[in-house]
C-alpha positions as CSV (number, residue, x, y, z in Angstrom):
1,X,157.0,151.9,-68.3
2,X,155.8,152.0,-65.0
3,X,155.4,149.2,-62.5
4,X,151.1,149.9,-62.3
5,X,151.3,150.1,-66.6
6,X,153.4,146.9,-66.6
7,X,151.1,145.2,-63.8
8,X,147.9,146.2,-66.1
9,X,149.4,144.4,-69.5
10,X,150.7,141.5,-67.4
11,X,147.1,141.0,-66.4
12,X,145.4,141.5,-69.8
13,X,147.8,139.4,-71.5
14,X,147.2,136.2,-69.2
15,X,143.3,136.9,-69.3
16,X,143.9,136.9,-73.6
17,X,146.3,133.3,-73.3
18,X,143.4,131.4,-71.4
19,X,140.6,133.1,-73.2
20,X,142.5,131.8,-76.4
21,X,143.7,128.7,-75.3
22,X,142.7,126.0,-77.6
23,X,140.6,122.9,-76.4
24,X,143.0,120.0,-75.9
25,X,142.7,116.2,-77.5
26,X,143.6,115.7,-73.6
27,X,140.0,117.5,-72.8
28,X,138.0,115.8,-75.7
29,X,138.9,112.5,-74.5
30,X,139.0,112.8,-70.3
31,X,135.2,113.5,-71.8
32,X,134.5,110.7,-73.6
33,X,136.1,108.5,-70.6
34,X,133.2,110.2,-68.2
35,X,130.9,109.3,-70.9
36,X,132.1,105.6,-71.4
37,X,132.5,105.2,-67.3
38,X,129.0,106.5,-67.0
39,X,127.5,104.4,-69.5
40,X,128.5,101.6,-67.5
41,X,126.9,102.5,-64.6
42,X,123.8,103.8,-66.7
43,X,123.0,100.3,-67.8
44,X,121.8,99.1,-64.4
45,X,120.0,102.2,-63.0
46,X,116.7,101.1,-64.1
47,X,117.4,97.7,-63.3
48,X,118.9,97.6,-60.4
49,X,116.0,98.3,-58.1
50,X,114.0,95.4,-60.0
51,X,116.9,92.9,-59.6
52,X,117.1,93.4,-55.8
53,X,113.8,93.2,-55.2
54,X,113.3,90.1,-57.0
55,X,115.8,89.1,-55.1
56,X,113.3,89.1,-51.6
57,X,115.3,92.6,-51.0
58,X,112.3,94.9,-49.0
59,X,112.1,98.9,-50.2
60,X,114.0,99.8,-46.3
61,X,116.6,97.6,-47.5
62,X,117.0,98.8,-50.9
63,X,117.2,102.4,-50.1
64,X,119.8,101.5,-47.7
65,X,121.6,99.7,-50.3
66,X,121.9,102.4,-52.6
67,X,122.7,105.1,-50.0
68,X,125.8,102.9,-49.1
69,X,127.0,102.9,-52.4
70,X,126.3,106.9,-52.4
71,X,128.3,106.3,-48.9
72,X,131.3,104.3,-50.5
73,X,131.4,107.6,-53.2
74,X,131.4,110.4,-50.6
75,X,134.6,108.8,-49.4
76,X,135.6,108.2,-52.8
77,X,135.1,111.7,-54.0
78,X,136.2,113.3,-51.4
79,X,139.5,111.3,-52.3
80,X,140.0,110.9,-55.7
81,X,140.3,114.6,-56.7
82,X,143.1,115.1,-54.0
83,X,145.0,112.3,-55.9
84,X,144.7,113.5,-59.2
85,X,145.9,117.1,-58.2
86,X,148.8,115.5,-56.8
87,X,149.7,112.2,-59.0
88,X,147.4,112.9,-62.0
89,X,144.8,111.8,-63.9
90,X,145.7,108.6,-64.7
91,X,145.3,106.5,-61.8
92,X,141.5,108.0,-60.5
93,X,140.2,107.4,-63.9
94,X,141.7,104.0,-64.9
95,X,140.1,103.2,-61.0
96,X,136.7,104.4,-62.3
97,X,136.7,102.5,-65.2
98,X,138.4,99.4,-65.1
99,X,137.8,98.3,-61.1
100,X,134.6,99.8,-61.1
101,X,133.7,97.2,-64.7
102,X,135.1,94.6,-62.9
103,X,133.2,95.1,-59.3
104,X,129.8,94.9,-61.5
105,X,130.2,91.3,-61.9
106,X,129.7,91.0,-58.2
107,X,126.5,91.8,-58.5
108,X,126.1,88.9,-60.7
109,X,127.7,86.7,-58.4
110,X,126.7,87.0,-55.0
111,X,123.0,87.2,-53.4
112,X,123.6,87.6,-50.1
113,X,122.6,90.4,-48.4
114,X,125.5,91.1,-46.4
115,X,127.6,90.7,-49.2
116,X,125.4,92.9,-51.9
117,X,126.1,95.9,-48.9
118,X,129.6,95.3,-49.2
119,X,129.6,95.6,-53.0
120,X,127.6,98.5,-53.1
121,X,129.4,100.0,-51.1
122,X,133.0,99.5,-53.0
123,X,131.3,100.3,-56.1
124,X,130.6,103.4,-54.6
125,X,133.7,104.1,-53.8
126,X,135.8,103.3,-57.3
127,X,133.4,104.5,-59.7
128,X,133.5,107.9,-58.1
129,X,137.1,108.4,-59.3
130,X,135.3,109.4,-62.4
131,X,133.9,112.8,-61.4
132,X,135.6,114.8,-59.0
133,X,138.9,113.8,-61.5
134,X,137.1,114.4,-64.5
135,X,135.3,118.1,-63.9
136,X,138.5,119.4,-62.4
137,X,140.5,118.5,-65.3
138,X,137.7,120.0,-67.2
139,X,137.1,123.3,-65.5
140,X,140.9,124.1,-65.0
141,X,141.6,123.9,-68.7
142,X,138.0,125.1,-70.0
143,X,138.1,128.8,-71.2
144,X,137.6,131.1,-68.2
145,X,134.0,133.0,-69.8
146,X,132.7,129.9,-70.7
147,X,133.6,127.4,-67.7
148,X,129.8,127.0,-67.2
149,X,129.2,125.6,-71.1
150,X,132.3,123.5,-71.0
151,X,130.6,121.9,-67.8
152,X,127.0,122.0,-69.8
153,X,128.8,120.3,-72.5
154,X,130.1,117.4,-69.8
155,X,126.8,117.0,-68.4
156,X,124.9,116.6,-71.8
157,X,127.9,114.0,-72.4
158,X,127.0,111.9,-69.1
159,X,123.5,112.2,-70.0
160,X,123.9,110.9,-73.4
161,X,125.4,107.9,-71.5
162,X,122.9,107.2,-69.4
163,X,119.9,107.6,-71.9
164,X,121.7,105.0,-74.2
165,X,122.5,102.8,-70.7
166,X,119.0,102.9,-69.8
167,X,117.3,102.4,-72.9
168,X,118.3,98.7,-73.5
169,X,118.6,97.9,-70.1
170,X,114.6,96.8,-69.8
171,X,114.3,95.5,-73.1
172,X,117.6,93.3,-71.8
173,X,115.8,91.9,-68.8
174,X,112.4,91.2,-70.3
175,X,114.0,89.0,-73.0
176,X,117.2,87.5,-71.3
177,X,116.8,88.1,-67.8
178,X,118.7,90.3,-65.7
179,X,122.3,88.3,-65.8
180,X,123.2,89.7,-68.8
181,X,123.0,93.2,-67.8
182,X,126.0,92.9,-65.1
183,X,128.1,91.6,-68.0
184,X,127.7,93.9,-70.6
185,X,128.1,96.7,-67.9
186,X,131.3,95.1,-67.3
187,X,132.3,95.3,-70.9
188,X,132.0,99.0,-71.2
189,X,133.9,99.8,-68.2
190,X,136.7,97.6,-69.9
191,X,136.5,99.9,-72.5
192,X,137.0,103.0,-70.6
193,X,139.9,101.8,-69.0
194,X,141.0,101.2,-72.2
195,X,140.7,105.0,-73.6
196,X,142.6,105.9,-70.1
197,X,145.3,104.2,-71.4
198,X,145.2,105.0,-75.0
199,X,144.1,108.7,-74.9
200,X,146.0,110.0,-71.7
201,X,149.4,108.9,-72.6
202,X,150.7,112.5,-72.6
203,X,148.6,114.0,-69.7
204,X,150.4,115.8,-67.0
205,X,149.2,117.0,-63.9
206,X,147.8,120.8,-63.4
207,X,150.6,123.0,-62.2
208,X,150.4,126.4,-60.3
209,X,149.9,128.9,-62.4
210,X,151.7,132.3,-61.5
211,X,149.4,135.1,-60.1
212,X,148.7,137.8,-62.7
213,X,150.0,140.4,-60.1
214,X,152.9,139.3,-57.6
215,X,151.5,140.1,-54.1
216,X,153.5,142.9,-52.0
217,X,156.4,141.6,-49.9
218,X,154.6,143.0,-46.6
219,X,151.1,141.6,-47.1
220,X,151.7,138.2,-45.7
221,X,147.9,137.4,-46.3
222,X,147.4,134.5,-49.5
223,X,146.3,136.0,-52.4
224,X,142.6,136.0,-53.1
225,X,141.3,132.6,-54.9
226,X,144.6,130.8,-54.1
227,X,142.3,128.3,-51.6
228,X,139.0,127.0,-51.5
229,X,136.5,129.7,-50.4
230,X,135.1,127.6,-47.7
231,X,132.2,130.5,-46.5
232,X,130.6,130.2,-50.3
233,X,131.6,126.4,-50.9
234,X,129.4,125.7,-47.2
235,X,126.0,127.7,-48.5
236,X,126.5,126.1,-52.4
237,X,127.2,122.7,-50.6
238,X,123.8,122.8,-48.4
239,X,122.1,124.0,-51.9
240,X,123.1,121.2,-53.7
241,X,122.4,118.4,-51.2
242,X,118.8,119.7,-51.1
243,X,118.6,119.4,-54.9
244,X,120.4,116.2,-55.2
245,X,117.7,114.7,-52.4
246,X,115.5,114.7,-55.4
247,X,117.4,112.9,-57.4
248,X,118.1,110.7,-54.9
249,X,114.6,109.6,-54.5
250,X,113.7,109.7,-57.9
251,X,116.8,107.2,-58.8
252,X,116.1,104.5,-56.0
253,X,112.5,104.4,-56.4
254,X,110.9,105.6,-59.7
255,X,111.3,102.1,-61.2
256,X,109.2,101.2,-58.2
257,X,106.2,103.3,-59.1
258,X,106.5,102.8,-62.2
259,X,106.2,99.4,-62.2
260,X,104.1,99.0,-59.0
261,X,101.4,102.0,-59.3
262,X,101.7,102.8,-62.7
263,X,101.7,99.2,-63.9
264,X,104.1,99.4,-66.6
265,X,107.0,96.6,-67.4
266,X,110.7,97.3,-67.1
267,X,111.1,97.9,-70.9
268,X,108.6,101.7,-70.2
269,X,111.3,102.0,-67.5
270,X,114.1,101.8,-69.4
271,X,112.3,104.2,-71.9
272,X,111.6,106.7,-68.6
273,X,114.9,106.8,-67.7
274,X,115.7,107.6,-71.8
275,X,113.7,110.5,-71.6
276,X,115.1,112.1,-69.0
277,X,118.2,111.8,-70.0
278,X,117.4,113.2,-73.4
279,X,115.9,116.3,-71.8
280,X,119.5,117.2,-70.9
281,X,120.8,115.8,-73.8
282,X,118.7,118.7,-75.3
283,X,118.5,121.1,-73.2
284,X,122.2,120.9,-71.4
285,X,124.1,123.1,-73.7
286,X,121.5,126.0,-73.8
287,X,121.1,126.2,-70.3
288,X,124.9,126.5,-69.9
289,X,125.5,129.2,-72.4
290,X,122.3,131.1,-70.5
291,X,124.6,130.7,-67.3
292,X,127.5,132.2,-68.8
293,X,125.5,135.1,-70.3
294,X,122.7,135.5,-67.7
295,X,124.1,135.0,-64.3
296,X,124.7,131.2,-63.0
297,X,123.0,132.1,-59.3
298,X,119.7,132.7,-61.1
299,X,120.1,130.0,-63.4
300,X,120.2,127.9,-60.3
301,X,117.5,129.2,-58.4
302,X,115.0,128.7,-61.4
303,X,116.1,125.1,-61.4
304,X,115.6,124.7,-58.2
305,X,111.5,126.0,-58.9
306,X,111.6,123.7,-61.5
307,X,112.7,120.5,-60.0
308,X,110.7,120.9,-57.0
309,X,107.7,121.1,-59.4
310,X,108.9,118.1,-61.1
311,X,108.5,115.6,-57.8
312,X,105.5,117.1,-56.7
313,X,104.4,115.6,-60.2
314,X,105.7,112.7,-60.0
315,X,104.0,111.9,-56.3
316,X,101.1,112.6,-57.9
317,X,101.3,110.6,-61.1
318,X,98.2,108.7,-62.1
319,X,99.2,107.6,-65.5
320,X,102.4,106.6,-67.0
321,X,101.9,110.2,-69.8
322,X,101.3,112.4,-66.5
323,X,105.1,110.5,-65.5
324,X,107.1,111.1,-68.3
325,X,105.9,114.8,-68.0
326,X,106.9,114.6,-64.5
327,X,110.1,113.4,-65.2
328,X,111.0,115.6,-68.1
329,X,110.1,118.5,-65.3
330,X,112.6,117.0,-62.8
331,X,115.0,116.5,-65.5
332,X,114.7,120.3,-66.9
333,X,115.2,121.4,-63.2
334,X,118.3,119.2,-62.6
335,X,120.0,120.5,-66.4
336,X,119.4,124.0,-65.2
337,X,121.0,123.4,-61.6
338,X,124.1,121.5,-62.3
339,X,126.2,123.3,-64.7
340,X,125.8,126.4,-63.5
341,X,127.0,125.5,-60.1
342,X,129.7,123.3,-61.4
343,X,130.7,127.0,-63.2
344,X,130.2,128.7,-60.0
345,X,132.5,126.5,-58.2
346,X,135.2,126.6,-60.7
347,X,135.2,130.3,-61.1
348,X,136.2,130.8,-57.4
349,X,139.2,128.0,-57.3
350,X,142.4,128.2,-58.8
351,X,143.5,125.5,-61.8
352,X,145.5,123.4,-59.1
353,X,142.7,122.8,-56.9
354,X,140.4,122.3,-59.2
355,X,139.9,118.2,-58.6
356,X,140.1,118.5,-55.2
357,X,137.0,121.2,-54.6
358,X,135.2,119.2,-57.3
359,X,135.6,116.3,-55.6
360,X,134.4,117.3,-52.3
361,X,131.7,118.8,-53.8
362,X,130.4,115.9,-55.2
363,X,131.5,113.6,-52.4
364,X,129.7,115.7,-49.7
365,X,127.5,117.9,-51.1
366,X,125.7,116.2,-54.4
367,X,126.1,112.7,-52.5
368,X,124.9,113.6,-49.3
369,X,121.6,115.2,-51.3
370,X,121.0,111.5,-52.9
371,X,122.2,109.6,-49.6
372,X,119.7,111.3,-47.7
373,X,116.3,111.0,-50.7
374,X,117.6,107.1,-51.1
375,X,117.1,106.3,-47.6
376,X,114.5,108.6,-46.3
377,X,112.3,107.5,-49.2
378,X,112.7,103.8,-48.7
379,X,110.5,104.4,-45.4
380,X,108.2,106.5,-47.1
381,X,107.7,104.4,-49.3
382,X,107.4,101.5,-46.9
383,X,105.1,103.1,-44.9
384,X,102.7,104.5,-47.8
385,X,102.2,100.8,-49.1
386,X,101.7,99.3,-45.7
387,X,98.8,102.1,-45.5
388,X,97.2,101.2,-48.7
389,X,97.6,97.4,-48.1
390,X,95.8,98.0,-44.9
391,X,93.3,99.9,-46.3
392,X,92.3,97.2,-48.8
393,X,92.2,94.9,-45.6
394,X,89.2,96.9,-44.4
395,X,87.2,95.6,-46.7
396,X,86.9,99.5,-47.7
397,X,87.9,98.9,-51.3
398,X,86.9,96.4,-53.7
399,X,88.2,93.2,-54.2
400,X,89.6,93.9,-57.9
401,X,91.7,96.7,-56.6
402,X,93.3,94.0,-54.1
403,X,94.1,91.6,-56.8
404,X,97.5,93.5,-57.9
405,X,100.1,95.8,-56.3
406,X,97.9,98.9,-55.3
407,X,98.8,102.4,-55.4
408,X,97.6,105.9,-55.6
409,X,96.3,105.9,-58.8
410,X,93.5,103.2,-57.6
411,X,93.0,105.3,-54.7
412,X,92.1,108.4,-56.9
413,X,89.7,106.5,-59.1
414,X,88.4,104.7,-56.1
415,X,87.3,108.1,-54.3
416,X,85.7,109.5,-56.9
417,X,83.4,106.6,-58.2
418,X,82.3,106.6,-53.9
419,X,82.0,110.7,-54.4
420,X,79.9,110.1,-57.7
């Protein structure tokens, strides 16, 4: 047989093994650990925002707040993947879920200012040992033609999490008060840990695999995909922090319209958040399969078109329906977006690197999206309700629409009763 023949069977016969390879209890439950992990974190998004202003915490501050955490998981992300391509998976997740529980409590505790920074910002940086960790593990064992559906099925996972988080979250505060939260947050995060230690018993770090055609002694040049493709990884990175400054915006401060322009309680918050998260939940699979079959780079683009459509509804929400549609919008757009880029990425790295590019991507490129919407939009929105608490000064507007927090949906109405 001759060495090209050989060469050729060498290379079909590897692309048949992974094709074939079964999915792993090891896989199954570094999913359900995401899913616990994220749960944990779920609980307090809608929350969280609420708390801290009730603590005397101004918008500036808050978005601050929460782009130090985002801070705290750019380092963290940007870490944690290395580790578990060189020690394992172990020791990230059991940080992500049993540290990160435990930091919660903090929260809790303290309630001063400096010291809710400082939190935040540790937080940040544990409970990232989740993802980067988690999606590599995923997308160097997850069949090679369906990389972007394996990462569909981890985002619908996550999602599933944080519906469930946010759903009892309000109901939580409005009958017990927000204490309660922090500890049951806690509890879950326990449990995670727990399943680290439980499920992963046998779980060994992702070794090089040998290259399905040995590389010519005189070509001294690494074979292609043995490193991260840094050209493609910097344009997918700046495409990902625009989407993710979205998100960002819509995390810190859609509880705050919500509750402040809309005029709903923190019970219809927790139900937003549910809805969202239960478009992916829906949706998450599909749109991976469609990557797979259809091309992830146009997958991506559409969601981009689709989540930009969502804020612009959401700025302009004037009743809590015209929100929820706004948010399922933003929420479509995201589900589109994500796991087709998380296939992307995986498709151009090789299994042992696998953690490490999905932890930078999600450390700098995903994070830096949100840091930059959390903190950008805590001035905008600083600045929009110092302009409509001035207007109401004039003596423009009428007294009843100066009686309660005041927001665009009283300057709508307002305008057209002077039009009519």
């Amino acid at each position: 047989m001759s060495p090209l023949k050989k060469s050729r069977e060498l290379i079909i016969n590897h692309s048949t093994d992974k094709m074939r390879r079964p999915v792993s209890r090891e896989l199954v439950a570094v999913i359900a650990i995401m899913g616990l992990g994220t749960l944990a974190m779920s609980i307090l998004n809608p929350i969280l925002p609420l708390y801290l202003t009730s603590l005397g915490v101004t918008p500036e501050i808050l978005g601050l707040m929460l782009s130090t955490a985002m801070v705290g998981m750019v380092f963290g992300e940007s870490t944690w993947g290395w580790v578990a391509d060189k020690a394992g998976l172990k020791i990230p997740l059991s940080i992500g879920t049993f540290i990160s529980g435990l930091v919660v409590l903090f929260f809790a505790l303290m309630q001063n200012i400096s010291a809710i920074f400082l939190i935040f910002f540790f937080w940040g940086i544990v409970r990232s040992a989740l993802f980067g960790p988690g999606r590599g593990y995923i997308g160097s064992n997850a069949p090679p033609l369906r990389k972007a559906t394996f990462m569909a099925i981890t985002v619908t996972m996550l999602s599933i999490s944080r519906s469930l988080g946010a759903l009892p979250s309000g109901f939580i505060v409005d009958t017990w008060g927000y204490q309660p939260v922090f500890f049951v947050s806690c509890g879950i995060g326990l449990l995670g840990g727990t399943a680290v230690i439980t499920g992963l018993r046998k779980i060994q770090p992702v070794k090089p695999e040998p290259p399905a055609v040995p590389p010519s002694p005189t070509n001294e040049t690494p074979a292609k995909g043995q490193g991260l493709p840094y050209r493609s990884f910097s344009f997918q990175c700046l495409v990902t922090a625009l989407q993710f400054w979205g998100v960002g915006v819509s995390i810190a401060f859609l509880p705050l319209l919500a509750t402040e322009v809309i005029g709903v309680r923190a019970t219809e918050v927790g139900i937003l958040f549910t809805i969202g998260g239960l478009v992916t939940v829906i949706l998450g699979i599909p749109m991976g399969i469609l990557a797979d079959r259809k091309g992830k780079k146009g997958v991506m683009i559409l969601g981009l078109l689709v989540s930009a459509s969502g804020l612009a509804g959401i700025a302009l929400a004037q009743s809590f329906s015209w929100l929820i549609l706004a948010v399922i919008t933003l929420n479509l757009g995201t589900v589109m977006f994500t796991p087709a880029a998380l296939g992307l990425l995986s498709d151009s790295v090789p299994p042992e690197r696998q953690s490490t590019a999905m932890g930078l991507y999600g450390g700098i490129c995903e994070n830096t999206g949100i840091i930059a919407g959390s903190a950008l939009g805590g001035f905008i929105w600083s600045a929009w309700r110092i302009y409509l608490e001035r207007v109401g000064a004039t003596g423009n507007l009428p007294d009843r629409y100066c009686s309660r927090p005041f927001g665009s949906r009283d300057m709508l109405k307002y305008g057209k009763k002077q039009r009519l």
